[in-house]
C-alpha positions in Angstrom: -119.0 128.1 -22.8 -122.3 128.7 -24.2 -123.9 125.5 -23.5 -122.1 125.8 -19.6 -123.8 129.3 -19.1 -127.7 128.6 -20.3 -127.6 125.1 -18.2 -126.3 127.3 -15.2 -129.1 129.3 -15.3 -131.9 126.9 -15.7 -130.2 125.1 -12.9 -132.5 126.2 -10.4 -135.6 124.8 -12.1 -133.8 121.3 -11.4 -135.9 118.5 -9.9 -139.4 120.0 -11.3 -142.3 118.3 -13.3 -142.8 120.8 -15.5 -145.3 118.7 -18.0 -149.1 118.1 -17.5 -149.1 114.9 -15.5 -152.4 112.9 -15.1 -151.5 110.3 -12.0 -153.3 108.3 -10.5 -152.4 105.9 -7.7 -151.8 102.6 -8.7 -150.2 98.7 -8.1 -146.2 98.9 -7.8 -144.3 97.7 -10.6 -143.4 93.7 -10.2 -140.3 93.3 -8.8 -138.6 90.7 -11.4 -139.1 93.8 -13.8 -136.8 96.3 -11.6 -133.6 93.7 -10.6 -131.2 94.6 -13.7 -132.6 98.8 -12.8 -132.1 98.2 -9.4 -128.4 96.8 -10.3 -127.3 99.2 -12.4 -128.4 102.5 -9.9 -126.5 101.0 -7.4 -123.5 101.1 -9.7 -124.3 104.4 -11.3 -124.9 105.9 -8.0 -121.4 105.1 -6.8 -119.9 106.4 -9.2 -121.8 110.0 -8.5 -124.3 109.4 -11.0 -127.3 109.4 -9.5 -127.8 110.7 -6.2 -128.5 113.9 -3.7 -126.5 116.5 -2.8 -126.9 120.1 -0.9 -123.8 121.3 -3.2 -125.3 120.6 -6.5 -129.2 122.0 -7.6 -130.3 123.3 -5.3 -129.9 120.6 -3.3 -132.6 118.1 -5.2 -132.3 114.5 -6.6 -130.8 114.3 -9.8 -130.3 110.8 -12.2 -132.8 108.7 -13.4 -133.3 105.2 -14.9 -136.3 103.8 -17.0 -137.3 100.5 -19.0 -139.3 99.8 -21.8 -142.4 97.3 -20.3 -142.2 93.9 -22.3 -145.3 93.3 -24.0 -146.7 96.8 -24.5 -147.5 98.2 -27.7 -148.1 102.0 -26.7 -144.6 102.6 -25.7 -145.0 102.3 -21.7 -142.3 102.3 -20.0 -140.7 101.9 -15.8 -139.2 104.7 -14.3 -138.2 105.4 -11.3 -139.9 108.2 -9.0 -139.3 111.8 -8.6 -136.6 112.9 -5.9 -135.9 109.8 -5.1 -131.8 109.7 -5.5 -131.0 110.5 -1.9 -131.9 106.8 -1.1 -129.4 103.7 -1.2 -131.6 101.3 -2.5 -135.4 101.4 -4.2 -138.2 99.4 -4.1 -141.1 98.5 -6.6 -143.2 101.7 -4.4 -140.5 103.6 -5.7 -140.9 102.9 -9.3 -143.9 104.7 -11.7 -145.3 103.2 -15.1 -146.3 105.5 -17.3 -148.7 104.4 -19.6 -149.0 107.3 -22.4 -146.2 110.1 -23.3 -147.2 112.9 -25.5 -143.8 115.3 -26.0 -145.5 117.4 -28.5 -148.4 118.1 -26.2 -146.4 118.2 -23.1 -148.9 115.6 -21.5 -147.8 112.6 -19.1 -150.0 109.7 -18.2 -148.7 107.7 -15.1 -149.9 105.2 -12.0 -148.1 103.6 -9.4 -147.5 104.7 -5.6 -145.3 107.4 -6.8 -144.8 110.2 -9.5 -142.7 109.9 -12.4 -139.2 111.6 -12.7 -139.2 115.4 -13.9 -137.3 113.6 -16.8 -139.9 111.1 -18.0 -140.8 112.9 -20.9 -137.0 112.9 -22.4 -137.3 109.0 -21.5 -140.7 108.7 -23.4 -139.6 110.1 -26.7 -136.4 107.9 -26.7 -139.1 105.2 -26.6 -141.3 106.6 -29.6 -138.4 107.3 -31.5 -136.9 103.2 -31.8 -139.1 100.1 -30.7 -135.7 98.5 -30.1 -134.5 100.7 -27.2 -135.8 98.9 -24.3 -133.0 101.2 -21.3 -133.1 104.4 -20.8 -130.3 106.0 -18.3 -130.4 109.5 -17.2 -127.5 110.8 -15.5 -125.5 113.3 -14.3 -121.4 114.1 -14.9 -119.8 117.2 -15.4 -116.8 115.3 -16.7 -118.7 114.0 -19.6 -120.8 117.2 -19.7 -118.1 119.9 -20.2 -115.9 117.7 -22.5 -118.6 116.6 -25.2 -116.3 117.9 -27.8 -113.7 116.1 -27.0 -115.6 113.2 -26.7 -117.0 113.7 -29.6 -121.0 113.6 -28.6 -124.0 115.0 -30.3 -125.5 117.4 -28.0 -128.9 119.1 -27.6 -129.5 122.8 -28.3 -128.6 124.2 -24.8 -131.3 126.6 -25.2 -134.0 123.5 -24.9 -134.6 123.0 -20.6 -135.0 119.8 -19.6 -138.4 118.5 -19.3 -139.9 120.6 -22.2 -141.4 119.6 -25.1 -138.1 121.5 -27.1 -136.0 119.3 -24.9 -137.6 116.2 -26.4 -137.9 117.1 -29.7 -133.7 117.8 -29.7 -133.6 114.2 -28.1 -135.7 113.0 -30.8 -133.6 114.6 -33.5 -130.3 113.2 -32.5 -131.8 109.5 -31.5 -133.4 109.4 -34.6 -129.4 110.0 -36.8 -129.1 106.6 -35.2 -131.0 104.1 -37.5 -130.2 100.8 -35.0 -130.4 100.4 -31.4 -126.8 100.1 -30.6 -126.0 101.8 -27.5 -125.5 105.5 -27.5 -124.9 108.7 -25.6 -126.1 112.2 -26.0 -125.6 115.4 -23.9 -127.9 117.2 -22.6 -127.1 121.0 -23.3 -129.7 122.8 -21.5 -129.8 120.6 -18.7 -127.0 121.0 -16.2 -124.4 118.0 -16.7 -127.3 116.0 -17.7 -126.7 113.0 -20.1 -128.7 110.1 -22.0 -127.3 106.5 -22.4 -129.9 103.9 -24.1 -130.1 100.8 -26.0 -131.7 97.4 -26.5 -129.6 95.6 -23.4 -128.9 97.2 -19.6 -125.3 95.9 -19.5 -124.7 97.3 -22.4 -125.9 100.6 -22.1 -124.1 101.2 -18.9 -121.1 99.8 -19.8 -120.9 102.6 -22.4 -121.4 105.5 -19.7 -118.5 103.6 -17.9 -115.8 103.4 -21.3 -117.5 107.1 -22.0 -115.9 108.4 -18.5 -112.6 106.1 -19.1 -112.1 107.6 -22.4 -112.2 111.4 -21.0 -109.8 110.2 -18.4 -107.2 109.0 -21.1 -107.5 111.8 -23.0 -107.0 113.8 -19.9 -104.1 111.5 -19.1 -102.6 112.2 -22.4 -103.2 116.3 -22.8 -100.2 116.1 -19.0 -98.2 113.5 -19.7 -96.8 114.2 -16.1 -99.7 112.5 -14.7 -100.3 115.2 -12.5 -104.4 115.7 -13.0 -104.4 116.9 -9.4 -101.4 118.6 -8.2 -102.0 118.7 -4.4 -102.4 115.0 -3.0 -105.0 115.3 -0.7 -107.0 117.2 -3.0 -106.5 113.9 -5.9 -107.3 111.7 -2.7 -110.8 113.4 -1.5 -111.8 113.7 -5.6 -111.6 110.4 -6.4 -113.1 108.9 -3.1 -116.2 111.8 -3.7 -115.9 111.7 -7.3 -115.6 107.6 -8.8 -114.3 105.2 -6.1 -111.7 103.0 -8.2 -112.0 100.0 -5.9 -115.7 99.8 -7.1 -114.6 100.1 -10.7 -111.6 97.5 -10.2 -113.8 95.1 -9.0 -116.8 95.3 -11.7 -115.0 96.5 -14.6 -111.1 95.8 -14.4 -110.8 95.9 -17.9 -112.5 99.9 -18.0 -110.7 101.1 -14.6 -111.0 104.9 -14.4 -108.1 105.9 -12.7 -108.9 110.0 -11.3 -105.6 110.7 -11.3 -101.7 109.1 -10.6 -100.5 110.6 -7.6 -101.4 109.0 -4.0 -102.0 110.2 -0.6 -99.2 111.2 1.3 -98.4 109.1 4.0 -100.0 110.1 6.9 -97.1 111.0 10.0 -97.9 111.3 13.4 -97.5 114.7 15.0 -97.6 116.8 18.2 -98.0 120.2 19.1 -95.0 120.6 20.6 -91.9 118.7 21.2 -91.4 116.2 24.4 -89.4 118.0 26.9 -87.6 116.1 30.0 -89.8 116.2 32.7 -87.9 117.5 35.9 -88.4 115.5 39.2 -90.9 117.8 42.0 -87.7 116.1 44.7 -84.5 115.4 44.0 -83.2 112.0 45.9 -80.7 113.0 48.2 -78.6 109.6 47.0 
């Protein structure tokens, strides 16, 4: 796939700021503003969102999530800081606000106790391009990724890398076929298994990525009717843990379950190295 083999390459580049950033240190964000962020990265991360891992880029960060700041006329906006998914929880020290985005210019103006994501500028023109989107999620699925045919989603030209001005400018395109400020989804094409959700509401928004990931598992479901996504049990069994933990999604969304696959672990039978032999007597008794 074209859009599989230009996002492979530009993999390496992952985790970079690659736009003209003017920072300067700052107050945190307050903390009332980052509760319904702070919710939803928990919940993102669990499902393998958002988070670190030594197998994937290179080993950096990846997944982001922003907020529009209430009150503000020049578009400013929360976000949280680079390479920061390795850690379970953030705090407002963790958080950016950046206070001017210029895509066209490649130009980022930011304060706080900690630099904007790489991604910020993808965040800033979703912004600019509707006052009413207020949430801004950026994450990270191959599921979603390599079936956005199937799931019918627009997706940027995969020759635009992420954190470019071209990058923005493909976001701004497809956000702007969107007239309202209903929740929607877009794939990233030059940016590896990257993906942007946004609306005017948080629960919404993320609720989408969540039906988004159900969907491809029906249609998944429905291509093997055998139920047989995984063959080898233990292979289903250490994907789904890794992958989407279902208990998490039975208990927040039971109506949305993603279900990985049908089959379930083998029981587990106790074994020995080698069979129990009679253990002869050193003496006999001479009874």
């Amino acid at each position: 796939d074209k859009n599989f083999l230009l996002a492979k390459a530009q993999e390496k580049h992952e985790g970079v700021i690659k736009f003209h950033l003017d920072f300067r240190e700052g107050p945190s964000p307050q903390k009332t503003l980052l509760r319904e962020l702070n919710n939803w990265r928990s919940k993102l991360r669990e499902l393998g969102l958002i988070g670190q891992d030594p197998e994937r880029y290179e080993g950096y960060g990846f997944g982001n999530l922003s907020r529009r700041l209430p009150g503000q006329k020049e578009n400013a906006f929360l976000i949280s800081g680079t390479q920061t998914g390795h850690l379970d929880e953030l705090h407002a020290d963790h958080y950016a606000t950046v206070l001017q985005c210029r895509p066209a210019k490649n130009q980022l103006q930011a304060t706080g106790q900690i630099k904007p994501s790489s991604e910020a500028l993808s965040h800033g023109i979703l912004y600019q391009s509707h006052p009413g989107i207020h949430w801004v999620m950026h994450l990270h699925s191959p599921d979603i990724f390599n079936n956005y045919r199937t799931l019918n989603l627009p997706c940027t030209d995969p020759s635009a890398a992420y954190g470019t001005p071209e990058m923005a400018s493909a976001i701004e395109a497809l956000a702007k076929e969107r007239e309202d400020s209903h929740p929607s989804l877009l794939v990233m094409g030059g940016h590896q298994d990257g993906i942007l959700a946004y609306g005017s509401d948080a629960e919404a928004t993320g609720e989408l990525v969540i039906r988004t990931l159900n969907r491809k598992r029906t249609l998944t479901r429905s291509a093997n009717p055998s139920g047989a996504v995984i063959k080898s049990r233990l292979a289903c069994w250490r994907y789904r843990r890794v992958n989407y933990p279902v208990t998490l999604l039975l208990q927040a969304y039971p109506q949305t379950a993603i279900f990985a696959c049908r089959a379930q672990p083998a029981p587990v039978k106790p074994f020995s190295l080698m069979p129990r032999r009679q253990v002869q007597p050193l003496f006999r008794s001479s009874s």
